[in-house]
C-alpha positions in Angstrom: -5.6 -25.3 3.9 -5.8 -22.2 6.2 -8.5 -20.3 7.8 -9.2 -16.0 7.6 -12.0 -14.4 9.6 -14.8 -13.1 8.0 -14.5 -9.6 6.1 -10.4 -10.0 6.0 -9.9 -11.5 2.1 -11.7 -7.8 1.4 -9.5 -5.5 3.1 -6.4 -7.5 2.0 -7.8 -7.1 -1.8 -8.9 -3.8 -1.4 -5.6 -2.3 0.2 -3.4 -3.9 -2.3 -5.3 -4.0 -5.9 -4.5 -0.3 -6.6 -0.6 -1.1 -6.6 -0.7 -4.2 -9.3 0.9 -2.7 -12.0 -0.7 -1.3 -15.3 -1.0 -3.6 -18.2 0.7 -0.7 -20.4 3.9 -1.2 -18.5 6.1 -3.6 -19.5 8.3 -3.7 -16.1 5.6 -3.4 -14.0 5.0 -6.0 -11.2 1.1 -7.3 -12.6 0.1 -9.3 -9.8 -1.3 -9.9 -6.1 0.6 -12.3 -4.2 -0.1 -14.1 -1.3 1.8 -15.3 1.2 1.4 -16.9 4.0 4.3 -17.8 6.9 2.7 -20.1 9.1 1.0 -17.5 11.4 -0.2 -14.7 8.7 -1.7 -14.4 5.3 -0.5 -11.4 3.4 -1.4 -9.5 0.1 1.4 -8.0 -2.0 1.3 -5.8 -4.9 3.6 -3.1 -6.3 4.0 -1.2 -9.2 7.4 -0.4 -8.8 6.8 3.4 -7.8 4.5 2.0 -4.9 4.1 -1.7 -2.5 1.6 -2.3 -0.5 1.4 -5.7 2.2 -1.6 -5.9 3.7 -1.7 -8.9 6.4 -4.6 -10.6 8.7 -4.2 -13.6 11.2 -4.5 -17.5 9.8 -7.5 -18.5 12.6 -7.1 -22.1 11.7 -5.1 -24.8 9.4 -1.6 -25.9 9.8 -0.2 -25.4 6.4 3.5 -25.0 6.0 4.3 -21.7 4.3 3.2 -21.1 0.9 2.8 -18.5 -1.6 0.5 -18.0 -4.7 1.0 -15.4 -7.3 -2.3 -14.0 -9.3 -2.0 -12.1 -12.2 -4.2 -9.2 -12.7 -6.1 -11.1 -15.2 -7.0 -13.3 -12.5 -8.7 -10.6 -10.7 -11.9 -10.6 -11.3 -12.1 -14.5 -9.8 -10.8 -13.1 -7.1 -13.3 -10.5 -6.3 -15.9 -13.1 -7.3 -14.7 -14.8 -4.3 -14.9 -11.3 -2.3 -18.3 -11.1 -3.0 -19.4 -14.7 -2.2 -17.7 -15.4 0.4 -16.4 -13.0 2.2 -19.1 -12.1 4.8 -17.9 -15.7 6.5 -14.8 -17.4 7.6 -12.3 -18.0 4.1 -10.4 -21.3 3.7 -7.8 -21.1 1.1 -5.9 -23.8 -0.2 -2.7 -23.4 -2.4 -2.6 -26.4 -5.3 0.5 -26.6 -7.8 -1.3 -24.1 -9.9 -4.3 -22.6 -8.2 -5.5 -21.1 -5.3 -9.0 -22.3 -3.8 -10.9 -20.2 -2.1 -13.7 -22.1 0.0 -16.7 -21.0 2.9 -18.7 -22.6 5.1 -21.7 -22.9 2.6 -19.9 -24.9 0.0 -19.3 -22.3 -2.5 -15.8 -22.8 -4.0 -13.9 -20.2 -6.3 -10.7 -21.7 -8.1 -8.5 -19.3 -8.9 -5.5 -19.7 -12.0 -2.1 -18.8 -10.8 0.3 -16.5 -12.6 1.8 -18.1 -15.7 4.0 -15.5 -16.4 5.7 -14.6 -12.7 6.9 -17.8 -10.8 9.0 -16.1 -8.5 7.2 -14.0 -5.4 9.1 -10.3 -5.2 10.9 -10.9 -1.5 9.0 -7.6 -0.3 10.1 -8.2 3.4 14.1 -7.1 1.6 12.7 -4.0 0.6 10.5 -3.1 3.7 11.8 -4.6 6.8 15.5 -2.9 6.5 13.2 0.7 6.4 11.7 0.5 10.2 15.3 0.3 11.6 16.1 3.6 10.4 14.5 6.9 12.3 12.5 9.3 10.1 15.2 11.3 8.0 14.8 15.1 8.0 14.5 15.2 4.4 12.4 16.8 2.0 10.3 14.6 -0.1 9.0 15.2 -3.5 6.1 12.7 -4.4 4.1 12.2 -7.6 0.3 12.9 -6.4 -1.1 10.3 -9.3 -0.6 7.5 -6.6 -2.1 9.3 -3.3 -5.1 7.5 -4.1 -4.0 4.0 -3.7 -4.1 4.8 -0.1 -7.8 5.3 0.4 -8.6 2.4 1.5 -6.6 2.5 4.6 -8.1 2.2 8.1 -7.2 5.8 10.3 -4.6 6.6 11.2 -2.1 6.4 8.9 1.2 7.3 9.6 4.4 8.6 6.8 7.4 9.5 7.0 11.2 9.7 4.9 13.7 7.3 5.0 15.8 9.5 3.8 17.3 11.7 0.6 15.6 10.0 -2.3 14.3 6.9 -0.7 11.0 5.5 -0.2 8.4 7.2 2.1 6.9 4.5 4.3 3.3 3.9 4.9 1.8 2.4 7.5 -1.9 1.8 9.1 -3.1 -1.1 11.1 -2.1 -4.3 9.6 -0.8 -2.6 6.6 2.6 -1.5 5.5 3.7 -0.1 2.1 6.1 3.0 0.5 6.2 5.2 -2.2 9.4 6.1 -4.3 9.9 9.8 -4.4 10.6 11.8 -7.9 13.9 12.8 -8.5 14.3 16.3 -10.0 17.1 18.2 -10.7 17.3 21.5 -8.6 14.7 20.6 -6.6 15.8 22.4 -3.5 16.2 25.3 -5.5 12.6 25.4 -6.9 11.0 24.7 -3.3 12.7 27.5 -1.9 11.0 29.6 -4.5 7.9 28.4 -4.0 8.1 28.8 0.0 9.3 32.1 -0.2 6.5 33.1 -3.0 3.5 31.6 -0.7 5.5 33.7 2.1 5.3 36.8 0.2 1.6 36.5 0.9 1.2 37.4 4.0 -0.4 39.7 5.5 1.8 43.1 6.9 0.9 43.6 10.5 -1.3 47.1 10.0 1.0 49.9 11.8 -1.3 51.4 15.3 -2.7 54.7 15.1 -1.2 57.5 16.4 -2.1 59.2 19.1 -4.1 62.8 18.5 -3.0 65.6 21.0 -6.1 66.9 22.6 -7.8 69.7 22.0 -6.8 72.9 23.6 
């Protein structure tokens, strides 16, 4: 069993739930995971064109690392447990198929974990390898149907490229994640247009008047 401070099983829901993947896609990831390596507890999710990890501090327990995969049917136990418990210090235990989510008070919320995915996504494979590399001096063409899974990040959040058609990374306090960029044919092609058409709008600098000779 470990230990989160008070208001931290929130966030970590909150940051990552907009990234499980939709029900309608067939290869998309459908879960929360979490994970926890002996000195952290984080939330996964991704839906393939974005991940988000989310992390907070273990406060107390000495479990040996674990992780616990929920499905997004799962969900609404888990924000049951959210709203329960969360304005107090969270114990979670991992079982062979649930996670338990416990406070102070006594009120217990067992969760079902994921029949279908057994095996956690290694997300630290996809992420970690991205912060040795500087910001690339790329263009980056992103589909604006996901900016909104990032509105539950704390200020300031930070982006940049990792280069010509890979991920843009994301991060905020206690929080990385990327977004996949669209690939379009042409596309440096079309931006040029569209620069030089919004440039086309400016203003002409008006030309100064011209001095009158005086009157004789």
């Amino acid at each position: 069993m470990i230990t989160i401070a008070d208001r931290t099983l929130s966030r970590l829901v909150a940051q990552t739930r907009p990234h499980v993947g939709n029900l309608i896609d067939a290869e998309a990831v459908q879960c929360i995971t979490f994970d926890h390596d002996g000195r952290h507890l984080y939330a996964m999710a991704t839906n393939r064109f974005t991940i988000a990890v989310s992390r907070t501090q273990v406060t107390g327990g000495g479990d040996e690392p674990w992780s616990a995969i929920v499905h997004r049917t799962q969900l609404p136990e888990v924000a049951a447990a959210v709203k329960l418990l969360d304005t107090d210090t969270v114990q979670l235990e991992r079982t062979e198929d649930r996670l338990i989510l416990s406070g102070k008070r006594g009120h217990r919320v067992a969760v079902d974990l994921s029949t279908y995915a057994k095996e956690p996504l290694d997300w630290r494979k996809l992420l970690l390898p991205a912060l040795e590399k500087p910001a690339a001096d790329a263009q980056m063409a992103m589909d604006p149907r996901f900016f909104g899974a990032w509105k539950n990040l704390p200020k300031p959040v930070q982006m940049w490229s990792t280069g010509e058609g890979r991920m843009s990374l994301i991060v905020a306090a206690d929080f990385l994640g990327g977004q996949m960029p669209l690939r379009r044919e042409g596309a440096d092609l079309e931006l040029r247009r569209e620069l030089d058409a919004w440039a086309a709008a400016k203003r002409e600098e008006e030309e100064p008047e011209t001095a009158q000779p005086a009157a004789a």
